[in-house]
C-alpha positions in Angstrom: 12.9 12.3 10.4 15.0 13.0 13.2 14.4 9.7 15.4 18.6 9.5 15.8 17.8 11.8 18.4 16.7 11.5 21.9 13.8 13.0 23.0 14.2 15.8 26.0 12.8 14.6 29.3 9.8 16.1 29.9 7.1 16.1 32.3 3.7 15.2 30.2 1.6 18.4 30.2 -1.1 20.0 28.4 -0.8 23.0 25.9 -3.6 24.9 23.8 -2.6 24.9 20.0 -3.7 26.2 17.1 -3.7 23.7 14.3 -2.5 25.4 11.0 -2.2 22.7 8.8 -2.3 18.7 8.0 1.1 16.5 8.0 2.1 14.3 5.3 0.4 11.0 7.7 -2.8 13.3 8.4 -1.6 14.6 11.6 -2.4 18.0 12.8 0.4 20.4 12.5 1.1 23.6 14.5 3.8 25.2 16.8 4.4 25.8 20.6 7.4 27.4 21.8 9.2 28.2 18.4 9.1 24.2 17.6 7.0 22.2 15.2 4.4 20.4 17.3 2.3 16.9 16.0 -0.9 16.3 16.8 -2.7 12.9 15.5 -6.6 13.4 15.2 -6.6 17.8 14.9 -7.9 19.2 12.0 -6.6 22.6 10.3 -8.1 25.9 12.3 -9.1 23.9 15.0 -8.0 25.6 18.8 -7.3 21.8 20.6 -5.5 20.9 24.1 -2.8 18.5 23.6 -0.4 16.4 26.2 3.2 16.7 25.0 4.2 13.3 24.7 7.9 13.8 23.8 10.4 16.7 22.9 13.2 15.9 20.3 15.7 19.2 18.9 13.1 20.1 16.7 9.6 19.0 16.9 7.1 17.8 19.5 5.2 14.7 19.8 1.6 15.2 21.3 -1.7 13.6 21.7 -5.1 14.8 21.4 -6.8 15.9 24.8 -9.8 17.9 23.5 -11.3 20.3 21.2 -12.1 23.9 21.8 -12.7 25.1 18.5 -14.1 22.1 16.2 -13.2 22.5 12.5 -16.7 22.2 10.1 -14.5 19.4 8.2 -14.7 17.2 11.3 -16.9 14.2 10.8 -17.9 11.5 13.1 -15.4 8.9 13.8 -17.3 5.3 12.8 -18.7 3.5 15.9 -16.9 0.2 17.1 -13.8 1.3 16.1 -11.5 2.8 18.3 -9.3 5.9 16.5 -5.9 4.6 18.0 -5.5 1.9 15.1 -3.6 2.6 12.1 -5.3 2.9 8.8 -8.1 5.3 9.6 -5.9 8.5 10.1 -8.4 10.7 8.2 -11.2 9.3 8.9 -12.6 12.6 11.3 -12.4 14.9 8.1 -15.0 15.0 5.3 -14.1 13.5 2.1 -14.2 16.1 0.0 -11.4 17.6 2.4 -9.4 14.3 2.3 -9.1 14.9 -1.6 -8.1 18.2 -1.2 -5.6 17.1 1.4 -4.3 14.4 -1.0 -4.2 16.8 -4.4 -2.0 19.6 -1.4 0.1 16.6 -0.9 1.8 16.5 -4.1 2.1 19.9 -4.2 3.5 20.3 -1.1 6.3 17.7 -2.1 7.0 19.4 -5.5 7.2 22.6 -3.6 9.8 21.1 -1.2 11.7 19.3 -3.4 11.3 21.5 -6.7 12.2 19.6 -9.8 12.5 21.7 -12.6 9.5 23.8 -13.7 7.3 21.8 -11.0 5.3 25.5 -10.5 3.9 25.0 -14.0 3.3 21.1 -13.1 -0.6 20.3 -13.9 -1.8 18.6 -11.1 -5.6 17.8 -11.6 -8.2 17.3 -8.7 -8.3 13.9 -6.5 -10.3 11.3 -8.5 -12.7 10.4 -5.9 -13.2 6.3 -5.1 -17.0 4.6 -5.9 -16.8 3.9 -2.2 -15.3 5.7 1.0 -15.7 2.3 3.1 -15.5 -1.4 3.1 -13.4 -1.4 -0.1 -10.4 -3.2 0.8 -10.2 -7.3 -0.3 -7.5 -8.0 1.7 -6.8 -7.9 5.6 -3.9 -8.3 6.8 -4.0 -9.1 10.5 -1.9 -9.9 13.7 -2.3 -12.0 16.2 -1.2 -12.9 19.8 -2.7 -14.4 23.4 -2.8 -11.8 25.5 -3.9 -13.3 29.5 -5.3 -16.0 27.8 -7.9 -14.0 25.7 -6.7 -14.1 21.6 -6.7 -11.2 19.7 -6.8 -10.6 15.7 -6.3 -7.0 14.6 -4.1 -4.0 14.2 -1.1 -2.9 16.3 -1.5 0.7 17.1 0.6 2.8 15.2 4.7 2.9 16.6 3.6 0.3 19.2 3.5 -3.3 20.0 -0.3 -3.1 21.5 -2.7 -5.1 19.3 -5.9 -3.9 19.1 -8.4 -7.0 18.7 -10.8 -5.9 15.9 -14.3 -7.0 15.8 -15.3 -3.8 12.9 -12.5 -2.6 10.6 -14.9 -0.2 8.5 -12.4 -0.2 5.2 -12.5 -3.9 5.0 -14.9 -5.4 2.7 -17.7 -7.9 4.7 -16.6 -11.1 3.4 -12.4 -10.4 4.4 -13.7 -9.3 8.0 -16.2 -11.9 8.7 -13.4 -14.4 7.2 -10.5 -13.4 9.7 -13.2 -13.5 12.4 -14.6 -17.0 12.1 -10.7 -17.7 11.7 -10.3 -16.3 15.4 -13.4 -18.8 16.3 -11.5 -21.5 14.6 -7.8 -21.0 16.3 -9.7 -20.7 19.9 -11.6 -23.6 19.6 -8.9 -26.4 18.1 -6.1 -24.8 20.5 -4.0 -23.8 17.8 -0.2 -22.3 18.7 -0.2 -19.0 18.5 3.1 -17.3 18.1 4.7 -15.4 21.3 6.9 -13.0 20.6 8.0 -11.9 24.5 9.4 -15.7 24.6 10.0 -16.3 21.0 7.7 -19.8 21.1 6.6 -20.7 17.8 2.9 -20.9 16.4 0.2 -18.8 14.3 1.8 -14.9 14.0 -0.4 -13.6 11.2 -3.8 -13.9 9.4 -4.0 -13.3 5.7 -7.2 -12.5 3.9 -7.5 -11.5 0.1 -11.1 -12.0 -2.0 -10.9 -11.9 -5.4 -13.7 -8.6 -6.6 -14.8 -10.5 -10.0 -15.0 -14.2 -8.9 -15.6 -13.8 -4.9 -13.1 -16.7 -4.4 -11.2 -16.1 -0.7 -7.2 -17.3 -0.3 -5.9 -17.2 3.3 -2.4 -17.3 4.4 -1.7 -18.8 7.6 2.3 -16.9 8.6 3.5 -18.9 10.8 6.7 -18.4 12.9 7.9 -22.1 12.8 7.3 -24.9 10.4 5.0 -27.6 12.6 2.8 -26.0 14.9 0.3 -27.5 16.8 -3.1 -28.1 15.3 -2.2 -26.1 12.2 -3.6 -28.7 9.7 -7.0 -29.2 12.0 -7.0 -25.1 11.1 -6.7 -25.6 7.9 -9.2 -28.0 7.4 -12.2 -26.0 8.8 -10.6 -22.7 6.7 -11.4 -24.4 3.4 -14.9 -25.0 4.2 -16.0 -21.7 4.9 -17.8 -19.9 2.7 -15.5 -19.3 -0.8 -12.8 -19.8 0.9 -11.1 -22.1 -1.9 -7.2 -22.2 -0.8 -5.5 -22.0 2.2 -1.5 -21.6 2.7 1.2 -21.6 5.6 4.3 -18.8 4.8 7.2 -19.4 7.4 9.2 -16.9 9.1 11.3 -16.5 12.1 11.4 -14.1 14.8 15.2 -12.8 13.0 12.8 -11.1 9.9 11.4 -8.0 10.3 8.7 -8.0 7.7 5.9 -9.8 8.3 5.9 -12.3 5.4 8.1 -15.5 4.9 10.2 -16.6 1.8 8.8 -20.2 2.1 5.1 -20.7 1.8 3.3 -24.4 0.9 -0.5 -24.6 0.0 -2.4 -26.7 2.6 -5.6 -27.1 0.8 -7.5 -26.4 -2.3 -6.5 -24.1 -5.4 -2.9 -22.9 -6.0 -4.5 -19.5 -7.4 -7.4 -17.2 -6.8 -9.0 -15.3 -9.8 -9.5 -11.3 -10.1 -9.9 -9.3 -13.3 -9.6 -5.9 -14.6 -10.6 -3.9 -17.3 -11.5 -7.8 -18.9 -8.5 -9.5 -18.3 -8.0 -12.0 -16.0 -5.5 -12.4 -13.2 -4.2 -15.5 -10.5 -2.9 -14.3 -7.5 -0.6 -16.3 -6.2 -0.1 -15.3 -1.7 2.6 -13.4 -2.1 1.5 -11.5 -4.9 1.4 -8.0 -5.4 -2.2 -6.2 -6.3 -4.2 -3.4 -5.6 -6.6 -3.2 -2.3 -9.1 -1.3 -4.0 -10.1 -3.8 -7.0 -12.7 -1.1 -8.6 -11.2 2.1 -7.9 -8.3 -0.4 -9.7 -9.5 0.0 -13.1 -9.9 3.7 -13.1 -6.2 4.0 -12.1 -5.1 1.8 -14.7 -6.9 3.3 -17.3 -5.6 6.8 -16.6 -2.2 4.9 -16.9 -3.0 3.2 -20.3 -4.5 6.6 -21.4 -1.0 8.6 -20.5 1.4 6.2 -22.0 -0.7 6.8 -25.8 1.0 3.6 -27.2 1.6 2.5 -30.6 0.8 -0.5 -32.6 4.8 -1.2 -33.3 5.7 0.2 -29.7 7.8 -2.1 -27.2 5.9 -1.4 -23.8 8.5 -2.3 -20.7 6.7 -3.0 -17.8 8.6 -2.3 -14.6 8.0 -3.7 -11.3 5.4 -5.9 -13.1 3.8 -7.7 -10.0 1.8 -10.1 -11.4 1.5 -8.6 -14.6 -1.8 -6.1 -14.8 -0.3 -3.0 -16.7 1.5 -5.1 -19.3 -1.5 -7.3 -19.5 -3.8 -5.1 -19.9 -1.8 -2.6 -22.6 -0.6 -6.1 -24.3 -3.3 -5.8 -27.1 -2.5 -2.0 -27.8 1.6 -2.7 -28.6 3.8 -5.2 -30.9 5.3 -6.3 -27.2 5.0 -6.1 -23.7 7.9 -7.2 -21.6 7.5 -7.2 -17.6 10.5 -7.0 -15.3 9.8 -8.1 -11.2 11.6 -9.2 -8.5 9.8 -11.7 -6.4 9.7 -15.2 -8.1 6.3 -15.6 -7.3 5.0 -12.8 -9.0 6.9 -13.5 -11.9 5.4 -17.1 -12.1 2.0 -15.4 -11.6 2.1 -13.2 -14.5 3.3 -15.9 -17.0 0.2 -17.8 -15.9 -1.8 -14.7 -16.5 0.1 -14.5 -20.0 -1.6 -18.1 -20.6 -5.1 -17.3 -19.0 -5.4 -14.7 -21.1 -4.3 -16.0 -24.4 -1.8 -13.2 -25.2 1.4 -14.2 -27.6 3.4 -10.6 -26.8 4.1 -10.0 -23.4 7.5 -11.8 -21.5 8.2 -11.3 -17.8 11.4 -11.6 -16.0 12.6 -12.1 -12.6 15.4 -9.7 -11.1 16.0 -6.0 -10.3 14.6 -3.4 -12.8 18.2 -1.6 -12.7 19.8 -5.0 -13.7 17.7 -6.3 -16.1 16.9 -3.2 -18.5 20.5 -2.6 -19.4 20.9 -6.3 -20.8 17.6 -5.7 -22.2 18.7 -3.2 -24.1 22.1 -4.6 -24.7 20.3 -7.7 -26.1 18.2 -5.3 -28.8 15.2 -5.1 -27.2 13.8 -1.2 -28.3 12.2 0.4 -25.3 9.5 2.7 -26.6 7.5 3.3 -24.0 7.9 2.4 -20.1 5.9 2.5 -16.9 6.9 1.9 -13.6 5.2 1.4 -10.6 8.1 1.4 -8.0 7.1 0.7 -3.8 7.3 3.6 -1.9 11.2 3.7 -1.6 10.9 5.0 -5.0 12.9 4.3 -8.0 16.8 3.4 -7.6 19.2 5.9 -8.3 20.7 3.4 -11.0 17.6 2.9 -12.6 17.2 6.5 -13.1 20.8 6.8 -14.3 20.1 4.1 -16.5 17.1 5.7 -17.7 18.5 9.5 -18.5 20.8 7.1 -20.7 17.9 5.0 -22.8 15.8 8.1 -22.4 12.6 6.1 -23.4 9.7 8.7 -25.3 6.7 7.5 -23.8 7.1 7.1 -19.9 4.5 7.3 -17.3 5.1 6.7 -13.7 2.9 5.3 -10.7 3.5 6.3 -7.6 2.1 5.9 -4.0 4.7 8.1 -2.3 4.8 12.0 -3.2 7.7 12.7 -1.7 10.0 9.9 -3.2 8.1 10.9 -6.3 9.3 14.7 -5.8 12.8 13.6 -5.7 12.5 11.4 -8.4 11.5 14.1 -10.5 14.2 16.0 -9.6 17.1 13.5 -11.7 14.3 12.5 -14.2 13.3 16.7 -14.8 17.1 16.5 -16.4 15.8 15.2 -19.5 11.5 15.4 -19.3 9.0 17.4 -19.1 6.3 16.9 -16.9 3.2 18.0 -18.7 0.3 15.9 -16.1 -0.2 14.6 -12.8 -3.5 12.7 -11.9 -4.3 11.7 -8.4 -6.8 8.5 -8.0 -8.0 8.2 -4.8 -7.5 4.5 -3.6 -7.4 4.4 0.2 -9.9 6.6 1.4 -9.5 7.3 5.3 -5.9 7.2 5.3 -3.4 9.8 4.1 -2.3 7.5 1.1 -2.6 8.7 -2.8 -1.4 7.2 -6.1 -0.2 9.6 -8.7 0.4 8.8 -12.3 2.6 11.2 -13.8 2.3 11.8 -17.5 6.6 12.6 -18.5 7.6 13.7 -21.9 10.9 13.7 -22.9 12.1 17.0 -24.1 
């Protein structure tokens, strides 16, 4: 938070620290010298020795030496996998302390940020997920040639060192052993591979996403570049391994910061794979947004569906729609669904999963929630009921303007940020009442939670 500052010069040393508490990314917080110190890896009421890595104004930087005093939450670190990576930031501490952590989370936020009457807030115990590992569908992985050996992985985190990853232990079997026969594949046929030091063009990215219901694999080839060399050779071989029924190339260039494209063209096979949830089906398109945890996916959507308490004669606006799950899947429980989303893609997605699933009641358009429900409403649409499920940035200011205005009674929002949440709350607490908060558990082994907060309007 305060990275506009420069860090002090300092000679790398080591200090003995009490850890008191976690951080909001599962770091282990304590203090030396007056000054908030960071220590990636500690657990709370551990005694550790830690190398200051960097001094800013007001907080330290460290890294983990070793461990004096070991906390009786610490667990083994899985083998084969080495703990600098991102995505495993919790994995040392038991799960039951992980859902403690999460549930303390939220209520550190609200404490911070205190929205009105957020001390009488309900906020129930972490809803734990079937499975702690190997329940993510989708890897996302870099890669790069590195003194002519390629790797396929995970930059560590605030680097630009890949880690070349043989084991990721969240990842489901058939996503891992996909993006490693995909390494086999790009070695073998000579395939381009991206370099960003001299900004040639080639492979930059490996997509993997399994559908949970149908098994059927989609990979997206992001390349930086159009034509790269050997790409449709790739390609070929892709589509015949095992359910692998689609493959696609997204283009970027080295001027974008995020990692996908705007532009992506199928290269073999189907144009969608098929998931479904709570029995309704779902194509997802490359691009498309959806859950990494398919089963823990239905209990957070039913706890959703169950806070909103819809109506027969209820319009249900479905904000920042993605493909079109929550609407889908309320569609049968309301006189109309209608989904608002910004990426085309998506949009296209969940009027094909309007069709698959034979519904007559649910409409989805493209453009920015804050845009869109003021002509909604303008047009005569009734907004009884909303949900949103905003990314992380949480909701825009002029949404929730717009919101205090329509002042919707049934309103339930999903979120994957508490703090941004917190904040939220604090405009939204002008006009409702926050009677529930229920954490589901979707990401075990990272610091990441989704809420769904039950709002009533007062």
């Amino acid at each position: 938070m305060y990275k506009n500052f420069k860090q002090k010069e300092t000679k790398e040393k080591d200090v003995i620290i009490t850890i008191k508490r976690l951080g909001i990314n599962g770091e282990g917080i304590g203090y030396y010298r007056k000054k908030i110190i960071f220590i990636p890896g500690a657990l709370p009421n551990e005694v550790v020795v830690a190398k200051i890595i960097k001094e800013y104004p007001h907080y330290i930087d460290a890294e983990l030496v070793r461990i004096k005093e070991k906390s009786s939450d610490r667990v083994l670190y899985p083998k084969g996998v080495d703990p600098a990576i991102g995505g495993l930031e919790l994995a040392h501490l038991s799960y039951e302390k992980q859902l403690e952590f999460k549930r303390d989370n939220v209520l550190e936020a609200l404490r911070k940020y205190h929205p009105r009457g957020y001390n009488k807030y309900k906020v129930k115990k972490t809803i734990p997920a079937p499975s702690e590992w190997h329940y993510r569908n989708k890897a996302q992985y870099q890669i790069e040639q590195d003194h002519g050996q390629t790797k396929l992985g995970l930059f560590a985190p605030n680097s630009h060192e890949l880690y070349d990853l043989p084991v990721m232990p969240t990842q489901n079997k058939a996503t891992q052993e996909t993006e490693r026969k995909i390494k086999e594949l790009v070695d073998k046929l000579h395939v381009a591979v991206a370099d960003p030091f001299r900004h040639y063009d080639g492979l930059k990215t490996i997509v993997v996403r399994q559908a949970e219901a149908t098994k059927e694999i989609q990979v997206t080839l992001i390349t930086v570049g159009h034509k790269i060399k050997n790409l449709p050779a790739l390609s070929k071989e892709i589509i015949n391994l095992p359910n692998v029924v689609s493959v696609f190339q997204n283009e970027t260039d080295w001027r974008n910061p995020q990692v996908w494209g705007n532009k992506t063209e199928k290269l073999a096979g189907k144009n969608q794979i098929i998931d479904e949830i709570l029995g309704k089906k779902f194509a997802l398109s490359p691009r498309a947004f959806f859950q990494l945890n398919p089963v823990q996916t239905a209990t957070l959507y039913s706890e959703a569906l169950k806070f909103l308490d819809l109506k027969p004669e209820d319009t249900l606006i479905d904000a920042y729609s993605g493909v079109g799950t929550l609407g889908i899947l309320a569609a049968d429980k309301v006189k109309q669904v209608v989904g608002i989303e910004t990426i085309p893609e998506a949009v296209e997605d969940a009027k094909h999963n309007v069709e698959l699933n034979h519904l007559r009641n649910a409409d989805y358009f493209q453009g920015s929630v804050e845009k869109v429900l003021p002509e909604l409403q303008k047009n005569g649409v009734p907004i009884d009921a909303l949900i949103v499920d905003p990314p992380r940035t949480g909701l825009a200011k002029s949404l929730i303007k717009t919101l205090l205005k329509i002042k919707p009674k049934t309103f339930v929002y999903i979120s994957c940020n508490p703090s941004t949440l917190a904040q939220d709350l604090v405009l939204l607490s002008e006009a409702y009442d926050v009677r529930l908060i229920e954490n589901v558990d979707m990401l075990p082994q990272t610091p990441r939670c989704e809420c769904v907060v039950k709002l009533t309007l007062r």
